[in-house]
N, C-alpha and C positions, 0 to 999 in steps of 0.2 A: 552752249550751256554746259556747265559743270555739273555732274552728278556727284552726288554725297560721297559713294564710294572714292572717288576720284579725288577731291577735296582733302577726303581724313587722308590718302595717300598722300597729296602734296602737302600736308601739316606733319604727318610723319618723316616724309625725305626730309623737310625742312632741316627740322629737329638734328635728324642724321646727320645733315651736311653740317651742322652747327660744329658737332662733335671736334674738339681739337685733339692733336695728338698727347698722348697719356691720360686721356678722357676716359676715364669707364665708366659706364651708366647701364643701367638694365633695362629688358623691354617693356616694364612698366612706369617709369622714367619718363621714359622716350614717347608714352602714350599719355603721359598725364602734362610734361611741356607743350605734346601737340594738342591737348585741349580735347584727350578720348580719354579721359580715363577710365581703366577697368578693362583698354582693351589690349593687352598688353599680348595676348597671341595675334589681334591684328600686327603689328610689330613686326612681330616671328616670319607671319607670312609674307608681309611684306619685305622683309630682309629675302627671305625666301625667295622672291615671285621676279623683284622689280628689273629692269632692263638699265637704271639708272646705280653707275658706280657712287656706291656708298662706302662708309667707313664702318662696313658688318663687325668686324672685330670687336671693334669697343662696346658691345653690347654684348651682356651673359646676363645670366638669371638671376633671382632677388640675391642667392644666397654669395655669389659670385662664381660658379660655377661655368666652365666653357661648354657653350650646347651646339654650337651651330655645325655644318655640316661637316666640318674639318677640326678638332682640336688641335689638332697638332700645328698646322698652321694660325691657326688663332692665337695658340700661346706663344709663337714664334716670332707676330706681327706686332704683337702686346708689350713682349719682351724689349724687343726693338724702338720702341717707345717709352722705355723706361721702366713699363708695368713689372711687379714680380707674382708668378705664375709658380703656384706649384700644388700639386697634385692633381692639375684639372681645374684649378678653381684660383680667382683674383685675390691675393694677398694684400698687397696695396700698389696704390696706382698713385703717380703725379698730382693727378687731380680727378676730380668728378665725385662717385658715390664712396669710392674705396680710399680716396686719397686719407692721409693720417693728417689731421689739420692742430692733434696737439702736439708738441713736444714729448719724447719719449725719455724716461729717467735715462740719466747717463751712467757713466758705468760705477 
């Protein structure tokens, strides 16, 4: 039998493994596709905890800030995926929360 804790876990990896490259999404996101919403430090912990290879990077905090326990390589992995990173924090991404879905005046 499945315990509840164990459950929001595999609805959270889910979510994670979802994640394609130049995704950025936040850990509130990530808790309200898997069907927690509000619990967006469960998230954190679980990026934290789990023994299962995830795609940690592509999650920062609402404002798009890098938190996890590495910056540096977070902004490094992000980059690499086309994200632009600067000062610590998501500028715009490919696609997901950050991506720019209008057209930007031209020059």
């Amino acid at each position: 039998m499945t315990t509840p804790s164990a459950e929001r876990e595999r609805h959270i990896i889910d979510v994670l493994m979802a994640l394609r490259d130049g995704e950025v999404t936040t850990y509130g996101d990530v808790a309200e596709v898997a069907g927690h919403p509000g619990r967006a430090r469960l998230v954190g912990r679980i990026l934290a905890t789990t023994a299962v290879e995830v795609p940690w990077w592509r999650v920062v905090n609402a404002s798009g800030r890098l938190v996890a326990g590495d910056p540096v390589l977070q902004a490094q992995l992000l980059r690499e995926e086309g994200v632009e990173v600067t000062d610590g924090r998501v500028r715009t991404a490919p696609t997901g929360r950050f991506s720019r879905t209008t057209p930007r005046p031209g020059p």
